[in-house]
PALOVEX-860817 format. One line per 10 residues: number of its first residue (from 1); for each residue x, y, z of N, C-alpha, C. Coordinates in steps of 0.001 Angstrom, whole numbers, padded with zeros to 6 digits. Each point is the difference from the previous one (the first is absolute). Example, Ala and Ser with C-alpha at 12.3 -4.5 7.8 and 13.67 -1.06 7.14 Angstrom:
% residues 2
1> 013190 -005690 007800 -000890 001190 000000 000900 001200 000000; -000350 001050 -000720 000820 001190 000060 -000770 001090 000730 $
% end
This chain:
% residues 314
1> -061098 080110 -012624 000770 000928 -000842 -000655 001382 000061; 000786 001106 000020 -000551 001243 000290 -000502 000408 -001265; -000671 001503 -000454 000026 000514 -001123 000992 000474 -000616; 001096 000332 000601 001242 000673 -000758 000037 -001800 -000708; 000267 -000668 000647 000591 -001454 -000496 -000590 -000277 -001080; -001646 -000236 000765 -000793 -000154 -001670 000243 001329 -001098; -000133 000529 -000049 000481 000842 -001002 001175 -000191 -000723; 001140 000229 000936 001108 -000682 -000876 000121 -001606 -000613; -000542 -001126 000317 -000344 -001023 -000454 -000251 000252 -001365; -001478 000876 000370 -000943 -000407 -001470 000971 000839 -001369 $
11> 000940 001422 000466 000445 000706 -000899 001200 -001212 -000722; 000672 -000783 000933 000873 -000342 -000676 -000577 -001380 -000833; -000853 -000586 000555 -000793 -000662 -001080 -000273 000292 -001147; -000583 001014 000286 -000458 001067 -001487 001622 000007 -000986; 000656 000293 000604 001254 000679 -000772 000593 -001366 -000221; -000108 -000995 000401 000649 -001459 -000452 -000879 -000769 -001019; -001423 001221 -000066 -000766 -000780 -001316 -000096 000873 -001220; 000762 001129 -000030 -000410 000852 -001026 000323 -000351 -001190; -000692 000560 -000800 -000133 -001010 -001458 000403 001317 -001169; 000458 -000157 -001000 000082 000885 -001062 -001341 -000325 -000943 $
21> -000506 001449 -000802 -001141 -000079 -000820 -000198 -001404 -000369; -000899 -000124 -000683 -000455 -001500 -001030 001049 000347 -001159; 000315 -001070 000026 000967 -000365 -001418 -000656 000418 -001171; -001245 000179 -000162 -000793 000250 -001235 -000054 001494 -000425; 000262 000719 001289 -000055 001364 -000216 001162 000514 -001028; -000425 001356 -000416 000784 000743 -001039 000562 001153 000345; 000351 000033 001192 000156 001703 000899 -000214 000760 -001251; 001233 000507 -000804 000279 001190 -000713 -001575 000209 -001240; -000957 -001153 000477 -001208 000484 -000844 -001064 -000035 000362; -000040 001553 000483 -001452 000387 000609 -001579 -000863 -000434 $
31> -001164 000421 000830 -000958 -000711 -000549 -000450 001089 -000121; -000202 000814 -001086 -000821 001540 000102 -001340 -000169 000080; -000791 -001108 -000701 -001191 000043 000678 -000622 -000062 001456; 001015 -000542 000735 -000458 000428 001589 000244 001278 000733; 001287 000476 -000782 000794 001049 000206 -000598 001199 -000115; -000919 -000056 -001197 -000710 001375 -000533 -001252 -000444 000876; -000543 -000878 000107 -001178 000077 001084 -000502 000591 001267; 001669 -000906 000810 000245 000270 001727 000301 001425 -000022; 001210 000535 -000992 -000141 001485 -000085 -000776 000782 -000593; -000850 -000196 -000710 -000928 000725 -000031 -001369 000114 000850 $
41> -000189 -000690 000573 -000939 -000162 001269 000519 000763 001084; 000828 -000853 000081 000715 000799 001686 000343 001881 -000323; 000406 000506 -001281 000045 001637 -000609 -001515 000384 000340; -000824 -000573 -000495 -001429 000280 000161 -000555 000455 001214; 000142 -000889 000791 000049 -000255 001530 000096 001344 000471; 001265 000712 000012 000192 001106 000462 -000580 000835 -000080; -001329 000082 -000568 -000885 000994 -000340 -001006 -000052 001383; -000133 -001409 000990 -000882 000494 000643 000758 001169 001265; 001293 000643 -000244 000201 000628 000671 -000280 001571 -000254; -000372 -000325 -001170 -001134 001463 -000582 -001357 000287 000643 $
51> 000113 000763 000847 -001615 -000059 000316 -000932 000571 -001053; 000008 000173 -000935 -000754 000047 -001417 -001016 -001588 -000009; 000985 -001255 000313 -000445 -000966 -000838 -000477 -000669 001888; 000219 000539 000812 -000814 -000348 001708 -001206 -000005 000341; -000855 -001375 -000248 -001289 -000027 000472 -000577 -000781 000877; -000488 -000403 001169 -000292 -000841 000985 -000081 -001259 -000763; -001357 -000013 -000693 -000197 -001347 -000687 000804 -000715 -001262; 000947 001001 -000022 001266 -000675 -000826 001182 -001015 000820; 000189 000538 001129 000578 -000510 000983 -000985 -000842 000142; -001129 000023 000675 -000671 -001382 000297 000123 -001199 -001020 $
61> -000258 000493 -001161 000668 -001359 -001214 000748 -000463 000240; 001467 000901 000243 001113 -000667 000198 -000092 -000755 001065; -000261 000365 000706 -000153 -001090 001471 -000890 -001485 000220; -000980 000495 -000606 -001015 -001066 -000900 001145 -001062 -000430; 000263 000194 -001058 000426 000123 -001255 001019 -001256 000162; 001047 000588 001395 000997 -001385 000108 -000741 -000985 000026; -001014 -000220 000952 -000517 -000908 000547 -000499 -000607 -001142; -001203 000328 -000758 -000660 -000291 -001117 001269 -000813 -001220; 000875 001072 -000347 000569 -000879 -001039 000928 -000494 000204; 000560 000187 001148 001167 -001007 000796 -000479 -001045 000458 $
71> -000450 000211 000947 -001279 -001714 000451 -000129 -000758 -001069; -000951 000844 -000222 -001188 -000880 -000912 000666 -000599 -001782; 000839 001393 -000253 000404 -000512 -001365 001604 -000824 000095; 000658 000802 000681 001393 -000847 -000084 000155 -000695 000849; -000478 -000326 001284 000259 -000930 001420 -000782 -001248 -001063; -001278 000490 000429 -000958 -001309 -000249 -000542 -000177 -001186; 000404 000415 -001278 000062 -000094 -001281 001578 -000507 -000400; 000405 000469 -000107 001330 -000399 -001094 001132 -000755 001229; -000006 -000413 001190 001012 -000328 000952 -001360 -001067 000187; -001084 -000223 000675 000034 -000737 000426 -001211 -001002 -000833 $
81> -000537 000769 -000653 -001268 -000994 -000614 000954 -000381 -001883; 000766 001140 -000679 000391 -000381 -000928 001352 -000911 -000234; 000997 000703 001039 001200 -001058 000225 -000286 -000984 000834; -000495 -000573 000850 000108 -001091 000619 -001235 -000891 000403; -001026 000475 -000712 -001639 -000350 000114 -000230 -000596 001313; 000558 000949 000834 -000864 -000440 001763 -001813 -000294 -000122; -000506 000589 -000952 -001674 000193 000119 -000131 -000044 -001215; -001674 -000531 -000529 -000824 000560 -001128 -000614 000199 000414; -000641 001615 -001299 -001055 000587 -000042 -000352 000058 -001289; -001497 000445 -000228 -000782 000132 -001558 001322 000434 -000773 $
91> 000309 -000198 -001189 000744 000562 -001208 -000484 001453 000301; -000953 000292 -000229 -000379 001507 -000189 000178 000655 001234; 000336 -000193 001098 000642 000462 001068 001213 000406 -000107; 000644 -001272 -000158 001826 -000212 -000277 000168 001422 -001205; -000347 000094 -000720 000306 000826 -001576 -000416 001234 000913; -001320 000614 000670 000141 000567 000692 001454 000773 000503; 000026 -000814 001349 001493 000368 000616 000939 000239 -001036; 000341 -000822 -000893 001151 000066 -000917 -000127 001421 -000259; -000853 000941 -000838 -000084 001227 -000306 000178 000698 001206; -000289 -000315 000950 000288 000996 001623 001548 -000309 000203 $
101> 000374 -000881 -000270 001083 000170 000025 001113 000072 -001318; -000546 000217 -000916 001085 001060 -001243 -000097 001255 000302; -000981 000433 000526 -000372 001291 000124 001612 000893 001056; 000508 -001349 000285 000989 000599 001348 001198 000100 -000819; -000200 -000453 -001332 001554 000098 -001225 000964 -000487 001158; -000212 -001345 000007 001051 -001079 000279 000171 -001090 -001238; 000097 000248 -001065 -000568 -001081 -000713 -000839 -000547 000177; 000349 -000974 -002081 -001403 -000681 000642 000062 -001631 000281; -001399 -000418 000200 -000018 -000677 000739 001503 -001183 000248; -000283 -000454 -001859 000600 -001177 -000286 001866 000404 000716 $
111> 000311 000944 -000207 001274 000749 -000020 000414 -000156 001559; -001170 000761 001021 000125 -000053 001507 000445 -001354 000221; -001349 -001141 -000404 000027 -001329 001049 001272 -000331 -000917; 000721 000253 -000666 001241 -000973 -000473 000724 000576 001058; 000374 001317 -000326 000796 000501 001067 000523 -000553 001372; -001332 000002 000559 -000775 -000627 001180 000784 -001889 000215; -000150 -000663 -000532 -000147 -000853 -000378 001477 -000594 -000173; 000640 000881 -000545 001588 -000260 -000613 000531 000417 001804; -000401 001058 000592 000709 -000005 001141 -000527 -000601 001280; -000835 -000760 000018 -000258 -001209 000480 000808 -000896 -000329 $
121> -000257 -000357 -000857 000957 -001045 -000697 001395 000058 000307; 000871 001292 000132 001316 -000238 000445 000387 001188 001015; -001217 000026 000870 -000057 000757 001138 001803 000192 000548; 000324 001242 -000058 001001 000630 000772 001288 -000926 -000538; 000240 -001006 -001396 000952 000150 -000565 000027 000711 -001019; 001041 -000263 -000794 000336 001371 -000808 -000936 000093 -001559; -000539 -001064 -000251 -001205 000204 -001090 -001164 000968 000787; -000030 000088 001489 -001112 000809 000427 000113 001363 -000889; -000994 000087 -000693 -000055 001910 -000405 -000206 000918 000832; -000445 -000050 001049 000296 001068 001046 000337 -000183 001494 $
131> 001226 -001194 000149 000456 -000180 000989 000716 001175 000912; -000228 000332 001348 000283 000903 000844 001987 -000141 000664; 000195 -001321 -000635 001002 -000391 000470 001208 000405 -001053; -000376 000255 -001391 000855 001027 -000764 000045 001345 000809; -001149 000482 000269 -000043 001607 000581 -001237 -000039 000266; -000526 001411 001026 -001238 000135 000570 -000560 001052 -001737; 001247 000646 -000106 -000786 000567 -001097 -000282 -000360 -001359; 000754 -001534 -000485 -000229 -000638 -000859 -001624 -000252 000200; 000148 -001000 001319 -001671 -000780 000187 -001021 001328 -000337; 000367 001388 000965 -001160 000553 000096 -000381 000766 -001241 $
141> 000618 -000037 -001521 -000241 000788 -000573 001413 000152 -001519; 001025 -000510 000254 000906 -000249 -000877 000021 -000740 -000939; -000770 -001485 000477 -000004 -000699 -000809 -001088 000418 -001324; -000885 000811 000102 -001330 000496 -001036 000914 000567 -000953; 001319 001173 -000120 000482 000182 -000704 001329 -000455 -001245; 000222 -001297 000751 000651 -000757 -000880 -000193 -001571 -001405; 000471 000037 -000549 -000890 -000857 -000798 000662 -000957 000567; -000878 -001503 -000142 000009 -000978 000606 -000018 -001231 -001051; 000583 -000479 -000552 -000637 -000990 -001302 -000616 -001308 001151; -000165 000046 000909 -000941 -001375 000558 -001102 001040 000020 $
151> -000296 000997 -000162 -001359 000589 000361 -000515 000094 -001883; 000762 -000406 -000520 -000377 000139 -001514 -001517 -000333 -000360; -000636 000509 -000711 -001606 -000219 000398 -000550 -001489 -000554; 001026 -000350 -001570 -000380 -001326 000016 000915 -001084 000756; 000728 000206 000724 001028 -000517 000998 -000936 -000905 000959; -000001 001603 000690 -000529 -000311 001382 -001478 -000609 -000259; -000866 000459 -001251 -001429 -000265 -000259 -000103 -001680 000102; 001116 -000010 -001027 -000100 -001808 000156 000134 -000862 001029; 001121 000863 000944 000413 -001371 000855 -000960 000636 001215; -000412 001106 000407 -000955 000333 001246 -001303 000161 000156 $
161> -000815 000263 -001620 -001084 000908 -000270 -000635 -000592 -001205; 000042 -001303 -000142 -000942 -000607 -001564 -001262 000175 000938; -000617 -000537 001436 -001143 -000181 000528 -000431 001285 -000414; 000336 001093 000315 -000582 001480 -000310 -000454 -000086 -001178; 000755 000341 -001002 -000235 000340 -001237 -000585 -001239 -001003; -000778 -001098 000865 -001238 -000754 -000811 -000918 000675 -000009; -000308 001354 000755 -000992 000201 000073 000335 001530 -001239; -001279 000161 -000874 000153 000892 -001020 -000246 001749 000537; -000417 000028 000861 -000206 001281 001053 001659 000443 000728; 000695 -001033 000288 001601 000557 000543 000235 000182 -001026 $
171> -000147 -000827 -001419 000968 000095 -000999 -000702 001617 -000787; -001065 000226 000258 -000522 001574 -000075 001031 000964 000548; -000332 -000022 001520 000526 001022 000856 001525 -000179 -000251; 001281 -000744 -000916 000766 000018 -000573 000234 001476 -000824; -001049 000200 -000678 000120 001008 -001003 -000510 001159 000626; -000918 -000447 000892 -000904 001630 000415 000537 000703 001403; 000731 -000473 000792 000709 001004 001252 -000064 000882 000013; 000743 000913 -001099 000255 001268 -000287 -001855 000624 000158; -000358 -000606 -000855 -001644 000775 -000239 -000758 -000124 001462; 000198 -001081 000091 -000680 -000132 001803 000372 001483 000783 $
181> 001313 -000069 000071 000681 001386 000696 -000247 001208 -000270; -000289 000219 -001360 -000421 000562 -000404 -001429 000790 000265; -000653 -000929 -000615 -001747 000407 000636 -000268 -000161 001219; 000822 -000455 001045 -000259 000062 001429 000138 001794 000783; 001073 000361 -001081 000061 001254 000474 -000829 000893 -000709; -000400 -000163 -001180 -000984 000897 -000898 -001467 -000252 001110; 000064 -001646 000267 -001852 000206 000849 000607 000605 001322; 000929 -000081 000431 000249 001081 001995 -000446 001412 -000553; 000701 000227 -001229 000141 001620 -000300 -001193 000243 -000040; -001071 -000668 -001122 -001337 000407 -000357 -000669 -000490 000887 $
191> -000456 -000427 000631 -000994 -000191 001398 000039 000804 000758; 001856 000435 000529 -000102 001115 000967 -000418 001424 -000607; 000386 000350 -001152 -000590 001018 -000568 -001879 000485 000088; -000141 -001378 -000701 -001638 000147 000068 -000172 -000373 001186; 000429 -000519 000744 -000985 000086 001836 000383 001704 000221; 001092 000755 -000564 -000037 001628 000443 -000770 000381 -000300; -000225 000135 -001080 -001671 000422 -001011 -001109 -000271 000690; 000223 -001021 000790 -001323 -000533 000465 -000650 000483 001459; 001449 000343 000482 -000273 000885 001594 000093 001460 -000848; -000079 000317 -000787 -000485 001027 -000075 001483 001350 -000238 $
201> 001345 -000886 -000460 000850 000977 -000068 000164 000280 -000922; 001413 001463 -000796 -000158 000488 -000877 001011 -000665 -000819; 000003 000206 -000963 000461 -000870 -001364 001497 -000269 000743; 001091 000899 000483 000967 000478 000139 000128 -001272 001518; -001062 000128 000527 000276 -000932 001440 -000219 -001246 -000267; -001180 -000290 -000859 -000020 -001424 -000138 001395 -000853 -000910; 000550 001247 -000647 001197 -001044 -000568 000887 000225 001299; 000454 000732 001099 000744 -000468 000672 -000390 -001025 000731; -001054 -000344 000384 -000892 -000883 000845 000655 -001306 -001078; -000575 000004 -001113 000370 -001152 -001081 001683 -000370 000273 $
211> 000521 000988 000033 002177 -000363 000052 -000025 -000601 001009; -000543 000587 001041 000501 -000385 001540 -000161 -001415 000089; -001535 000180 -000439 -000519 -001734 -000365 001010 -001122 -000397; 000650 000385 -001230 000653 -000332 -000661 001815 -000592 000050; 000575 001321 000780 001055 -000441 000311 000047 -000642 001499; -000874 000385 000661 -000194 -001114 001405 -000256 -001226 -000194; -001587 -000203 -000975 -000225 -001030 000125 000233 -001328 -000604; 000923 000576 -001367 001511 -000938 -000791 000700 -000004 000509; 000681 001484 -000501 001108 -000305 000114 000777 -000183 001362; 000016 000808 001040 000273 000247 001315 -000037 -001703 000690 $
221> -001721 -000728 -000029 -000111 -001390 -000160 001126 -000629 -000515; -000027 -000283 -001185 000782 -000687 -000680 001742 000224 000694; 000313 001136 -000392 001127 -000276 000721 000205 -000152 001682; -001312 000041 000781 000000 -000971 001378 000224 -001377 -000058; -000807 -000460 -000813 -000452 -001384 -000448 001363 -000821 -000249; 000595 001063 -000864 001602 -000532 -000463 001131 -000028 001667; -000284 000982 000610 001097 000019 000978 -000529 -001159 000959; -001280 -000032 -000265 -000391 -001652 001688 000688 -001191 -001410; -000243 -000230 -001275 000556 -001438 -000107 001411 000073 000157; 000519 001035 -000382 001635 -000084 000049 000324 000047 001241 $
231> -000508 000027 001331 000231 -000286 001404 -000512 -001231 -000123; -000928 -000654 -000043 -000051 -001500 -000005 000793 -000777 -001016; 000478 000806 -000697 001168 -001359 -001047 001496 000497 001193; 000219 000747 000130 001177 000628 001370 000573 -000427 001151; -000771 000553 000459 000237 000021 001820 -000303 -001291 000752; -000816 -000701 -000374 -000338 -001384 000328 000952 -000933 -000303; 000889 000658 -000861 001053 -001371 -000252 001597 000129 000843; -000260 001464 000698 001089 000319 000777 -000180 000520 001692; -001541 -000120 000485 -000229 000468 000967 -001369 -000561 000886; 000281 -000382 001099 -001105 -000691 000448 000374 -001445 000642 $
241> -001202 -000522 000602 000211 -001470 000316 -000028 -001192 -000990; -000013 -001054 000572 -000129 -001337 -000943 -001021 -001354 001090; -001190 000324 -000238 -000674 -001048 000006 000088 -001589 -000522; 000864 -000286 -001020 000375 -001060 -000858 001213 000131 -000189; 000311 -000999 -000128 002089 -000023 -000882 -000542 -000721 -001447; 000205 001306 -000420 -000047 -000443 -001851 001211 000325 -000978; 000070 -000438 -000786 001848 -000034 -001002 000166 001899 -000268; -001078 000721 000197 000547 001594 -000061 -000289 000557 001159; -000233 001142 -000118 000549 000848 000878 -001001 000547 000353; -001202 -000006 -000083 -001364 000642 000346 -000259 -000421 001355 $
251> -000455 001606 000504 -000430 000343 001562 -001573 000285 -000394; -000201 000228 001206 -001736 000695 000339 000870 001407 001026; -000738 000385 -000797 000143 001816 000190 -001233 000493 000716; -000225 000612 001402 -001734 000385 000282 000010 001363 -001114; 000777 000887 000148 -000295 001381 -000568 -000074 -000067 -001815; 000679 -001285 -000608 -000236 -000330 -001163 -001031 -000013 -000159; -000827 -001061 000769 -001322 -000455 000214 -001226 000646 -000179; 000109 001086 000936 -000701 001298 000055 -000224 000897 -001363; 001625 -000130 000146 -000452 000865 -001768 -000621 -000291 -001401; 000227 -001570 000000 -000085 -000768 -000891 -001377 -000822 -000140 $
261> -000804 000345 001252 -001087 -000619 000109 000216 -001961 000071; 000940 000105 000746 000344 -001436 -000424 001207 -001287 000023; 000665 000948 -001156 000425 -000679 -000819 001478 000350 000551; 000265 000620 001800 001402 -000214 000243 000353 -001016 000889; -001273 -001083 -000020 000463 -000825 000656 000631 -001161 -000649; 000913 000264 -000470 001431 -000503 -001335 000069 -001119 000321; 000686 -000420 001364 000194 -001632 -000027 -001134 -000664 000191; -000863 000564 000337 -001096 -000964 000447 -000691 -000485 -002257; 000200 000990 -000201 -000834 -000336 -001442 001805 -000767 -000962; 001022 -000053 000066 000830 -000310 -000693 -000362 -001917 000902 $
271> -000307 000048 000907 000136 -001552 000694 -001220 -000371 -000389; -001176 000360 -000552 -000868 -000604 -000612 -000583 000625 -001371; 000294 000581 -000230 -000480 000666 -001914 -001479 000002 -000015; -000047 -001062 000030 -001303 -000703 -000668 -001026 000568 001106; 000265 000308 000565 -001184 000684 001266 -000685 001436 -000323; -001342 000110 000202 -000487 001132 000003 000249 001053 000631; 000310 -000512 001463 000161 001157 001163 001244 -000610 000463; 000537 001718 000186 001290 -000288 000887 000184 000249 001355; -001113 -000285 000311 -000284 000429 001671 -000032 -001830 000354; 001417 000136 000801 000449 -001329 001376 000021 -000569 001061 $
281> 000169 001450 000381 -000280 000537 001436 -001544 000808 000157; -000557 -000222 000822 -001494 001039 000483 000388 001378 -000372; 001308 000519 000557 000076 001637 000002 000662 000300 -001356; 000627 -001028 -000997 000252 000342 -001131 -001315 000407 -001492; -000615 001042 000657 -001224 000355 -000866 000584 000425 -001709; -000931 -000657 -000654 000080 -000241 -001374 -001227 000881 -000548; 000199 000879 -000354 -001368 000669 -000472 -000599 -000561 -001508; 001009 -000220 -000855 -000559 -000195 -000673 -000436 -001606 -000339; 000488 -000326 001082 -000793 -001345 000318 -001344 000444 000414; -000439 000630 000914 -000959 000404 000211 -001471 000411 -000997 $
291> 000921 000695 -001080 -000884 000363 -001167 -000190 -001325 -000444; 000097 -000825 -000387 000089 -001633 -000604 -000809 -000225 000819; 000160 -000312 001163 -001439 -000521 000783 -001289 001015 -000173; 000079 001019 -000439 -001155 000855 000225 -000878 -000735 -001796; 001225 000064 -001088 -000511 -001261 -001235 -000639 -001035 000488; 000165 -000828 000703 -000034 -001312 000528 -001490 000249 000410; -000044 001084 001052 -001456 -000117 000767 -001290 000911 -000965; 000558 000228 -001341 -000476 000459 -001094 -000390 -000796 -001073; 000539 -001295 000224 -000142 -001082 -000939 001055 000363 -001343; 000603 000476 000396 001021 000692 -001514 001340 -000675 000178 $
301> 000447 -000817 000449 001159 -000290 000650 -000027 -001562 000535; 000489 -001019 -000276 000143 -000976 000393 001067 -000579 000211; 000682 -001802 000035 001208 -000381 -000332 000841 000538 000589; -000324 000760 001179 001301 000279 000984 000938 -000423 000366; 001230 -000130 -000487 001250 -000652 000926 000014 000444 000811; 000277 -000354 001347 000536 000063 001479 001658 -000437 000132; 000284 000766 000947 001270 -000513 000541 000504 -001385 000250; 001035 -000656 -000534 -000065 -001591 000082 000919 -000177 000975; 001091 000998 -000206 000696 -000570 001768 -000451 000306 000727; 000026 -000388 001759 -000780 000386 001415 000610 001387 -000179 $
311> -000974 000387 001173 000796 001665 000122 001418 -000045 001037; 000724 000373 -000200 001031 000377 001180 -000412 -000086 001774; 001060 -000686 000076 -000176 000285 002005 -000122 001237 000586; -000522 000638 000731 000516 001220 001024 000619 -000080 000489 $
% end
């Protein structure tokens, strides 16, 4: 079969599975708490086109920054060690990550792995909350603004998220998000300030030194952080190959992959969950599998799941 063929195949597939929202949804009632968030971040944002707030090592955060709290806090914190316990590590590790990853204002914990969890659970039918097969722009970003009563917090808490919230530290970070977010940007601001002071600049430079700090190394971050998960909840469910035949619609994406540190190799992790790494193939590199083994050879990291089906033929 050629590529025009495959292409048209897979489109009309797609279009013979499209699904309307979750029944639970409320279109005509916004969720303003995500609403005032995503837009107010992303308004913010626009400031690094001020060269007022332009500093090398603000950009380097940001760049840092995916990696650090994308990896480390939402890949391999809240996706793969809190929703589906591929691995243990010390408690005081785990709580760790958890704060690296609120810091990315995705919710919190208990809230994510339900999320998580619920669309597993009815992967790419119409209870999915951010199925790609309603719309690319539902999955990538539509669904955050509508209310959802399956995402209801004691809803979803009960039937996806009691394991979380035994522990009295999630049931903390319940109340404290906001403050986390908060003082994450008060310590960028004040560090970068006083490291100006400290090379020796004038009152006037070290607070721009401090902003630059500041809106690079939050906010600018943060809303990176946000655009790689909303490509891995996305594009993977409408683009790419299939290593496995599983009941949805998840591909392995390489350029997902790349971006995501990971986590676009979709079918390969929807055909086993329970796996740490989604690397199947040799050339399907998993980075943040990688970081997990670097735990492992640290003694911080144990209880590894591995892949339980063989890998695919060539």
């Amino acid at each position: 079969m050629d590529q025009v063929s495959r292409v048209g195949t897979h489109l009309a597939a797609f279009q013979a599975r499209s699904l309307s929202c979750p029944a639970a949804t409320i279109p005509k009632r916004v969720n303003w708490r995500y609403a005032f968030a995503v837009g107010s971040y992303h308004l913010l944002a626009l400031l690094a086109f001020d060269p007022w707030f332009f500093s090398k090592t603000g950009v380097a955060l940001a760049v840092i920054g995916v990696y650090v709290f994308g990896a480390a806090g939402i890949n391999l914190c809240y996706h793969r060690l809190l929703s589906h316990r591929s691995f243990s590590c010390p408690l005081w590790l785990e709580h760790s990550f958890a704060v690296i990853a609120v810091c990315c204002v995705e919710d919190t914990p208990a809230r994510w792995v339900a999320t998580h969890r619920l669309h597993h659970h009815r992967a790419d039918d119409q209870p999915d909350p951010h199925s790609p097969l309603v719309s690319l722009f539902w999955s990538y970003i539509g669904w955050l603004f509508v209310e959802n009563r399956d995402l209801n917090r004691s809803v979803a808490y009960d039937r996806y998220a009691r394991d979380i919230l035994r522990d009295k530290f999630y049931r903390r970070l319940e109340r404290g998000i906001v403050w986390i977010a908060l003082a994450q940007s008060a310590a960028y601001f004040i560090v970068g300030f006083l490291a100006g002071l400290c090379l020796g600049e004038t009152l006037g430079r070290a607070l721009q030194f401090g902003a630059s700090v500041w809106l690079w190394g939050v906010v600018v971050r943060t809303v990176l952080v946000w655009h790689v998960t909303w490509c891995g909840n996305s594009f993977p469910h409408l683009f790419g190959y299939r290593n496995y035949e599983t009941g949805d619609n998840s591909r392995n994406n390489a350029w997902v992959a790349i971006l995501t540190s990971g986590e676009g190799w979709h079918n390969n992790h929807h055909a086993d969950p329970s796996s740490a790494s989604n690397q199947h193939r040799w050339w399907e590199i998993d980075l943040t599998f990688l970081l997990l083994r670097g735990l492992v050879l640290l003694g911080l990291a144990w209880d590894v799941q591995m892949p339980k089906r063989p890998p695919p033929r060539t």
